[in-house]
N, C-alpha and C positions, 0 to 999 in steps of 0.2 A: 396557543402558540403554534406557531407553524415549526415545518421542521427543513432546513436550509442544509443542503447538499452539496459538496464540492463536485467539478464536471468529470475532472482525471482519474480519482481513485473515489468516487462517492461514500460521501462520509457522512453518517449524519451527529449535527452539531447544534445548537441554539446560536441564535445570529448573534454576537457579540463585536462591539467597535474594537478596530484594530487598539495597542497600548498606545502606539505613538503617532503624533499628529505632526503638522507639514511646521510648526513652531517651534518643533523638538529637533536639534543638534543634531539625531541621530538619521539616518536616510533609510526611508524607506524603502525598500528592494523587493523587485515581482520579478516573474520569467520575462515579463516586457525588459528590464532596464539593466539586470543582472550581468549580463553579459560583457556590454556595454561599460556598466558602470565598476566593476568589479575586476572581471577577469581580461579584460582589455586596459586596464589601469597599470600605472606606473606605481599606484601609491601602495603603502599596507591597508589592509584592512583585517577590521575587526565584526564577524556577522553572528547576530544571534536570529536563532531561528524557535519560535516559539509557537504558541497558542493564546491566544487571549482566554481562554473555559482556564488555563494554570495556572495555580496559585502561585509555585515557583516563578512563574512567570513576573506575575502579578507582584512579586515580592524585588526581584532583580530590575523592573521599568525606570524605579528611580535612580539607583544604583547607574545603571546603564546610561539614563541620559545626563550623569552629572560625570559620566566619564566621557562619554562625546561631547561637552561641553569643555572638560578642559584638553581633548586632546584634538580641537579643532585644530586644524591645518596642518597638525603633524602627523596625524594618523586616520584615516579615512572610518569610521565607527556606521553600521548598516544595520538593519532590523529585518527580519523575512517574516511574513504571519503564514506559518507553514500547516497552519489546519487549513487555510483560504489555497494557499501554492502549495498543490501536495506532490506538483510533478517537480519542482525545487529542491523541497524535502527530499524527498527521495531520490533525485541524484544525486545529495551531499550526503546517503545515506542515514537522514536523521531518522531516529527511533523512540526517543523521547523529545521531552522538554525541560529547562528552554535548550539546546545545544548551540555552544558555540565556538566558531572556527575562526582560527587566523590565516588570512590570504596572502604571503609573503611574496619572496620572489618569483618562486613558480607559483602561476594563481591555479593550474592544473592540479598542485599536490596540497591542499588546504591542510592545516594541520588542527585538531581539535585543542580546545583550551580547556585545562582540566585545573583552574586554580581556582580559588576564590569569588565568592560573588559580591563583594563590595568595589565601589568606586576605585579605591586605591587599589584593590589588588588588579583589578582589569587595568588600569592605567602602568602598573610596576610590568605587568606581561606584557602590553602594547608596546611599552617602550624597548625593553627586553629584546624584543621581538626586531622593532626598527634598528636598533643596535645591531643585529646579525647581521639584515640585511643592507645597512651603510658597510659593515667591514667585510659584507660579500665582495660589493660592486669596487670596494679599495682595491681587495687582491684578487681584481679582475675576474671576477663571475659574473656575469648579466646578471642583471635581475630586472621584473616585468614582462611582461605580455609577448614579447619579442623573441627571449629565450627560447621560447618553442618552438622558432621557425627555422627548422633546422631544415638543409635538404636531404632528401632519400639516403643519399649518396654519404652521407656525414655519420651516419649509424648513430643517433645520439638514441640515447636508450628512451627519452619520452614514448617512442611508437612501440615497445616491446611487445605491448599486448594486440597491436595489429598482425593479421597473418599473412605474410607474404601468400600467394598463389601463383604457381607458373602452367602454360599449356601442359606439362607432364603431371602433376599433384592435385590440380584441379578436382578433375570425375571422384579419384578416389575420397577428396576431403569433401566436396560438396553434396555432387550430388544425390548418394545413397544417406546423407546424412539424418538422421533424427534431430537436429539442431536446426536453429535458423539462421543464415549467413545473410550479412548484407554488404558486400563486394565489392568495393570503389575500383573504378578502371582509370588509370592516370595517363598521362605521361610525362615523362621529368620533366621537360623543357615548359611545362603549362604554367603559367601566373594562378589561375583560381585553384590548379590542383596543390600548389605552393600553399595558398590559403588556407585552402582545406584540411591540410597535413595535419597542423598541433590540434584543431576540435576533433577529425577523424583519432588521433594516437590519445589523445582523452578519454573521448567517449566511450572508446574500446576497451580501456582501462577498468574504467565505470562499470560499463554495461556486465564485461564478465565477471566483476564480483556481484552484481546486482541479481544476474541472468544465474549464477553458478555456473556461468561458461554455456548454457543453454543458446546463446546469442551472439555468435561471433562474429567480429566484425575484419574484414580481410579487404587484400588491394591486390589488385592484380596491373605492372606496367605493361600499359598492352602497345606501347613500341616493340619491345620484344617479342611479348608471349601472341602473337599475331593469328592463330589460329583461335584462341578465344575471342579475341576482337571482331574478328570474321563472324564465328558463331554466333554471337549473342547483337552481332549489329551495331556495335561500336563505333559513332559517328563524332563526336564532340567530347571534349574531355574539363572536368572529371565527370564520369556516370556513374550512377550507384542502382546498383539491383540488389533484388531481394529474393534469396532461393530458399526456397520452401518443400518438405518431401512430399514428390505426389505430385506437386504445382506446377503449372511453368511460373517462370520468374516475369518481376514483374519490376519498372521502372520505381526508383524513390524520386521524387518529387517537394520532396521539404525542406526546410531551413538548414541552411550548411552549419548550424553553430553545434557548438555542443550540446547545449540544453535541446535541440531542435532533433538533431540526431539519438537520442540517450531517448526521449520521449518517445519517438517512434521503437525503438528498438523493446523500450518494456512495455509498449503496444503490443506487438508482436507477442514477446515474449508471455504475455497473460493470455492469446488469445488460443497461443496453444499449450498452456499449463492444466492441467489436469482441473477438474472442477472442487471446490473445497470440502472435506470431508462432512458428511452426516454421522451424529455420535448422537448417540441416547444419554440423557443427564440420568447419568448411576450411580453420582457423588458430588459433591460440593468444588471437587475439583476441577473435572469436565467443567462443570458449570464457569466457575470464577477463569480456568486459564483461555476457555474461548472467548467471554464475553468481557477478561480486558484486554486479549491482544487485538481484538477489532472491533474498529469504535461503533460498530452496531452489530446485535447477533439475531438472528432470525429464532425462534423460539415456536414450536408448534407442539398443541397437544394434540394425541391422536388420541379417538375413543380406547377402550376397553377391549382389551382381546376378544372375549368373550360375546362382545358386543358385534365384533369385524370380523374374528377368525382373521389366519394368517393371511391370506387370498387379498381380501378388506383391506389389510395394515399396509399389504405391501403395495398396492394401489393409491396410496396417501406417500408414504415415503419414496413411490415413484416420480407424483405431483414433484416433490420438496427437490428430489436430487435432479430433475429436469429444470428445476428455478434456479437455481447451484450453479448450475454451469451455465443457463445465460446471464445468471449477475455475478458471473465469476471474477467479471475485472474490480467490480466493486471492493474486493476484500471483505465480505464480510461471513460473519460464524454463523454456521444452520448445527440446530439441535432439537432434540426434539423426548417428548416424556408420555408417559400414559395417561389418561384420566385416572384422579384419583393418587396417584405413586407419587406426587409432589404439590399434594394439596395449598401449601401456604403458597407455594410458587404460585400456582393459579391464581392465589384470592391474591397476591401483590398487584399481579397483571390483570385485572379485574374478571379472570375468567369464570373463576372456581365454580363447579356443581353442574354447570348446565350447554349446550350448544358446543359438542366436539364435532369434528374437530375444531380448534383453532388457534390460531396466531397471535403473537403479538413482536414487535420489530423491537427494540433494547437499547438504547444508548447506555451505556453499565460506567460512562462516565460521569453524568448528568442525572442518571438513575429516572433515565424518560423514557415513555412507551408510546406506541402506538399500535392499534388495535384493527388486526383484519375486521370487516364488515361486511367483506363481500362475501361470495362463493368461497367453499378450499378448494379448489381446481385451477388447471393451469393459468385460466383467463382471467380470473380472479383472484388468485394471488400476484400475478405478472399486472392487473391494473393497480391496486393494491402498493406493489412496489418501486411500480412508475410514475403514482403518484406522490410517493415521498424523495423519486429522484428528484423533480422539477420544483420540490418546497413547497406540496403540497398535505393536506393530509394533519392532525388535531395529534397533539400529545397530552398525557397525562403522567404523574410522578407515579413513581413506583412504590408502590405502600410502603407502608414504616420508613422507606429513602435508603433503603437499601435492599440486596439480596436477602430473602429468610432463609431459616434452615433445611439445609437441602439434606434429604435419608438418603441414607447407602439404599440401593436394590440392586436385584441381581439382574443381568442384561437380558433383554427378551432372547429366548431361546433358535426363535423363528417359526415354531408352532402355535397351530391353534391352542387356543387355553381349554384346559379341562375343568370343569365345577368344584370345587373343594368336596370331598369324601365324607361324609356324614355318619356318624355313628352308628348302627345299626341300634334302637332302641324296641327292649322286651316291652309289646304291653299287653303281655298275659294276666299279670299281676294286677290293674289298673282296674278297678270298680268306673265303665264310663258312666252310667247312668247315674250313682251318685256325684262324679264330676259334673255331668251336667247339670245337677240341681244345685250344688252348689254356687255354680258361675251364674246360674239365675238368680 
């Protein structure tokens, strides 16, 4: 089996048909149509965002398209295959599966739906749902796509998480900053910066709970504040730049939409996130909370202390934490064990007894491996892993079809190993010569 990779957050997954096909009532929705079809809509919607490899999933498909079936033309019903769109998923903040959201009248503030997974219950909340939103628009609330186009000047609270900047706040919020800003320059009177206002006060929204606020998104009117405009070259409006510590700033050049902006911004934001931890498997726990919070975990056994000395070990765990932070956007868990200190784990991943170091790559949802063959060195694990980004590269199950039992041990020290202490044995006592006749 090969092993098929998404491009955004690389995942590895077994190739699996979407649940729903172009005959099912339900729409299927990518970052292509999403925007478009959804949050630029008048209608409600109803979106589940799933996985095909889920069984929940798998269990809720019929459910789901017999509620899109009867609630054709009154309620818009969408499907997202969010292991395939992972840069989707993750600006609606999905974290499992299947998750699903109601798209009301603001399509900016989706709301989760936490009821039931049958037909009728997802139809009883749709309707529910359409109910608010007809007795919004009665006692005069907008509602749809439109509501968000409010101007600057109107303070409607959509933009709250934008940061205003003026020529005097500027230096001190930007430029010494450890964050990353990315800085729309407007000016009121503009048609596109009009446009760009509700996905700019969105995406902002988004990004700082995504980013932990690592990622802020700001506007500076550079009618006004005329001395940044000057500086930074300010010729046409809206601009957006991207200030980085250390950097000079640098033009953005991408989709004005939200999805378009939120993508770039946790670009950014992964590229200077610290690399993901190296942890030694000590217990069953390391083990199981790395390799199910990321749908692949890197897995290396290192020879034997005894074998490397500390010098050796930390030469190998050099390799692994240099491969870490260039597959950092990946998300994925690096761990790593002793020869020997987790023998069954070995023989699942076909290692056991022979050739350390080595690796094997983890899907711990599918319970699929695949196995270094090359070098453990940088070129050889980096081909190794660049071969399983582009869906290349053999799997095998992981014996018995699940993790074994993992022993508690105690964490390497960071010392070379010392030889186990032998008893001092009397052989005063000991007639050799009739032992040797004897063993003859």
């Amino acid at each position: 089996l090969l092993f098929v990779l998404g491009t955004v957050s690389c995942t590895l997954f077994l190739a699996v048909n979407g649940l729903y096909s172009a005959s099912d009532d339900v729409i299927e929705l990518t970052p292509t149509n999403f925007n478009k079809e959804v949050i630029q809509s008048e209608s409600l919607w109803l979106v589940e965002f799933y996985a095909p490899w889920c069984g929940h999933c798998q269990r809720l498909t019929p459910e789901w398209k017999k509620a899109a079936t009867a609630l054709k033309g009154v309620v818009k019903v969408g499907a997202v295959d969010a292991d395939k769109h992972q840069s989707l998923g993750g600006q609606y903040g999905v974290r499992g599966f299947p998750t699903i959201k109601i798209f009301g009248a603001n399509k900016n503030k989706a709301e989760d739906y936490q009821g039931g997974r049958t037909s009728e219950a997802i139809v009883d909340a749709a309707l529910s749902a359409l109910r608010s939103l007809v007795k919004d628009r009665l006692g005069g609330k907008s509602g749809g796509y439109s509501s968000g186009r409010q101007s600057r000047e109107s303070g409607g609270g959509d933009k709250k998480d934008v940061i205003e900047l003026t020529d005097d706040s500027f230096d001190k919020n930007v430029i010494n900053s450890d964050d990353v800003w990315m800085v729309e320059f407007y000016a009121p009177w503009c048609g596109h910066c009009k446009n760009l206002e509700p996905e700019w006060a969105a995406a902002a929204t988004e990004v700082k709970e995504q980013t932990k606020g690592k990622v802020k998104l700001a506007a500076v009117d550079a009618t006004v504040n005329q001395m940044l405009a000057s500086r930074y070259g300010i010729r046409g409006f809206p601009t957006i730049k991207i200030f980085q510590k250390g950097e000079d700033p640098v033009d953005y050049d991408g989709g004005r939409t939200r999805s378009d902006i939120i993508a770039r911004a946790l670009d950014l934001f992964s590229d200077n996130a610290p690399p993901p931890e190296l942890l030694e498997i000590i217990s069953e726990d390391v083990l199981k909370t790395t390799c199910d919070a990321h749908q692949l975990c890197i897995i290396s056994v290192l020879p034997h202390i005894l074998d490397t000395g500390a010098s050796g070990r930390n030469s190998y765990l050099d390799v692994m934490l240099k491969m870490a932070e260039k597959y950092k956007k990946k998300m994925w868990g690096w761990l790593w064990t002793e020869a020997g200190a987790q023998s069954d784990l070995e023989s699942s991943l076909g290692i056991g007894g022979f050739g350390y170091p080595a690796m094997a790559a983890v899907n711990a949802r599918k319970m699929k491996f695949a196995l270094l063959k090359g070098s453990f060195s940088e070129q050889g694990i980096n081909e190794f892993l660049r071969e399983l980004s582009v869906g290349r590269g053999s799997t095998a199950p992981v014996g018995g079809g699940a993790f074994p039992k993992i022993h508690a041990v105690e964490p390497w020290d960071g010392k070379d190993g010392e030889l186990p202490v032998e008893d001092d044995i009397d052989l005063s006592d000991v007639d050799l010569d009739d032992w040797d006749k004897d063993e003859l």
